[in-house]
Structures are given as structure tokens and as C-alpha cells.
C-alpha positions as CSV (number, residue, x, y, z in Angstrom):
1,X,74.6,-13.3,22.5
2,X,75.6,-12.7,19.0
3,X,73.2,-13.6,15.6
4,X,74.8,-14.6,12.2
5,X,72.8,-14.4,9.6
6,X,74.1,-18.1,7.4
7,X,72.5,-18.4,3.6
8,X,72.4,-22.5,4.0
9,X,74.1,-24.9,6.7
10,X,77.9,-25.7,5.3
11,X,78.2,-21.8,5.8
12,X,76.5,-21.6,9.1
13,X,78.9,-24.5,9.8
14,X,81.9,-22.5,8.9
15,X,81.0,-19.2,10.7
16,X,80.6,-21.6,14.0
17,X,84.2,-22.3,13.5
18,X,85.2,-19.0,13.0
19,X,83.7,-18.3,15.9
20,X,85.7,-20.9,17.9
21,X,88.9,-19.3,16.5
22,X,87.4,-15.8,17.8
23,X,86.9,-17.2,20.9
24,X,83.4,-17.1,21.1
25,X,81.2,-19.6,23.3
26,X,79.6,-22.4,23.0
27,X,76.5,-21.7,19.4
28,X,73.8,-23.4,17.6
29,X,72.4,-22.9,14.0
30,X,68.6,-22.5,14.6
31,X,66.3,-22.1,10.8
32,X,63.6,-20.2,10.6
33,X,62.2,-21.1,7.1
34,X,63.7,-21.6,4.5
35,X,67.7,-22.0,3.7
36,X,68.2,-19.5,6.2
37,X,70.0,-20.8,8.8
38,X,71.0,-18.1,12.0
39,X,74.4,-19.2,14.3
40,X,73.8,-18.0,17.6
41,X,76.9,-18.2,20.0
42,X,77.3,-17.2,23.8
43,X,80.6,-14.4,24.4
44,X,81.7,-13.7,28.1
45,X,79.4,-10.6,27.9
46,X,78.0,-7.4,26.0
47,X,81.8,-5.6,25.4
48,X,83.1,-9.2,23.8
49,X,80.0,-10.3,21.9
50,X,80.3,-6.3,20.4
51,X,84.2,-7.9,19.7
52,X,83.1,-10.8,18.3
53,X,80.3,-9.0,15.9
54,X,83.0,-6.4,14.5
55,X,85.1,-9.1,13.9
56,X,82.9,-10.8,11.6
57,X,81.6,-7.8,10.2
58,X,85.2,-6.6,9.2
59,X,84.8,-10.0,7.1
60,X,81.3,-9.2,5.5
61,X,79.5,-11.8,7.7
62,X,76.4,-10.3,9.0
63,X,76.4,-10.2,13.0
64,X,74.5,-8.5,15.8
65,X,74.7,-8.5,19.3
66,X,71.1,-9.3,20.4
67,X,70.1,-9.0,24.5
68,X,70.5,-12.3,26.1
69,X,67.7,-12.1,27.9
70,X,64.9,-10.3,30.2
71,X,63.1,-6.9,29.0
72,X,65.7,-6.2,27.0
73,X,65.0,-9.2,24.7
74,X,61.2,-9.2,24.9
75,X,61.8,-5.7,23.1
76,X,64.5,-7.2,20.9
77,X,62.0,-10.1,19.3
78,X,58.9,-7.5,19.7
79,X,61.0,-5.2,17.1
80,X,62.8,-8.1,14.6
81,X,59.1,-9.4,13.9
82,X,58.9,-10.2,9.8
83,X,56.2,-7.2,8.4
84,X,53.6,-8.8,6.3
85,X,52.0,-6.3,4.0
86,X,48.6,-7.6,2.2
87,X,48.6,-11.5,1.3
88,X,52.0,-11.4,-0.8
89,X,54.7,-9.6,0.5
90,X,57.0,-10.0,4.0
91,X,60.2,-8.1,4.7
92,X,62.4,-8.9,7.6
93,X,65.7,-8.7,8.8
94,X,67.9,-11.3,7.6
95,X,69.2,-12.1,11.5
96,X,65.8,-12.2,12.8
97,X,65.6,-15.5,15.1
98,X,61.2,-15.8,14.4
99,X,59.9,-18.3,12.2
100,X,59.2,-17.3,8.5
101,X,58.6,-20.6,6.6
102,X,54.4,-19.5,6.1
103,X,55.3,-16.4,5.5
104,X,54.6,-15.0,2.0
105,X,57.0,-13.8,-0.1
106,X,59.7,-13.1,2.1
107,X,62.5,-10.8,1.7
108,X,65.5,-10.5,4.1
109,X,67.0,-6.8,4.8
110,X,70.6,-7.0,5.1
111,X,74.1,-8.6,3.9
112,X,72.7,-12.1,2.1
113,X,69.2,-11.0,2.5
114,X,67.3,-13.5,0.8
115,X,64.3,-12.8,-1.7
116,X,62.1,-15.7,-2.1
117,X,58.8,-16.5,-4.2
118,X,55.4,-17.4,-2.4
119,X,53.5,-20.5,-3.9
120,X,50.8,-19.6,-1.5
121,X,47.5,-17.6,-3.5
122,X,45.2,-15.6,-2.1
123,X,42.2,-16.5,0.3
């Protein structure tokens, strides 16, 4: 399985096409909060979704190869959980698939990491 991290949908809509043209799978854009929008899309297995992520990253599009599924991905989404620190502040990685849209003031690690305001105020 391979991760993109998309900053809205029109992109997440072209990086499924690029896809295609890789070769990739079948994918769906999934959005965890915000305009973040993540393109996950199937590859024939590990060695071709590693392809298919150096492909993309050789074109500055932020992709990972993520588990697709048993241990190995319980440990994958145990580790890409957002860090909240206090009652104003949340980092995570820009590719992580978990849900973000309560979170406050997020900010996204990696290539189109996003940065993004809480309206929410203190207890």
C-alpha cells in the first residue's frame, strides 16, 4: 500500500492519475481533517509499492509505503498517531491516515506539511 500526502482534492485527483500512469492499483483519497486529503493506492506488492513511492518522490510528491495489513500495520498506525502537547499544539506526519479535524493546532511534518490555527480555547 502506498500513502500520498495531497494539500486539497484536484491534487489528490491528479496524483491518482499519476498513479495509473505508474501502474499502480486500484486508490482512494481518504481526509482526515482539514484540506488534507491522503491517496492510498494498492501495488502488486512491497518491492513495487517501494517503485511506485521513489517514483513519486523523485517528483517531490510525498509517498510512503505503509504495511498493508496485520501486526505490521497495527504498529504502523500505533506510531503515525498526531502528538498533542498541552491544549494548543498537535504535530503529525503529513501522510498519517488518523483523523485530525478536533485536533488543536495541527502541524503536518513533511513535504506540504500543513500548519493550521485552532479556534478551539482552553477548558
Amino acid at each position: 500500500m502506498i500513502v500520498v500526502a495531497a494539500t486539497n482534492a484536484e491534487h489528490a485527483a491528479g496524483v491518482q492519475d499519476r498513479l495509473r500512469a505508474l501502474g499502480a492499483g486500484g486508490s482512494r483519497v481518504v481526509a482526515p481533517g482539514g484540506a488534507r486529503r491522503l491517496v492510498l493506492a494498492e501495488a502488486d506488492d512491497e518491492t513495487a509499492a517501494q517503485r511506485l513511492a521513489a517514483a513519486l518522490r523523485n517528483e517531490r510528491v510525498l509517498a510512503v509505503v505503509r504495511p498493508d495489513g496485520g501486526a505490521r500495520l497495527d504498529g504502523w498506525m500505533r506510531h503515525t498517531c498526531p502528538i498533542t502537547f498541552g491544549e494548543r499544539l498537535s504535530v503529525c506526519f503529513a501522510w498519517s491516515e488518523h483523523d485530525r479535524a478536533d485536533l488543536p493546532g495541527v502541524i503536518e511534518l513533511g513535504l506540504g506539511g500543513l500548519a493550521t490555527a485552532s479556534t478551539r480555547r482552553p477548558g
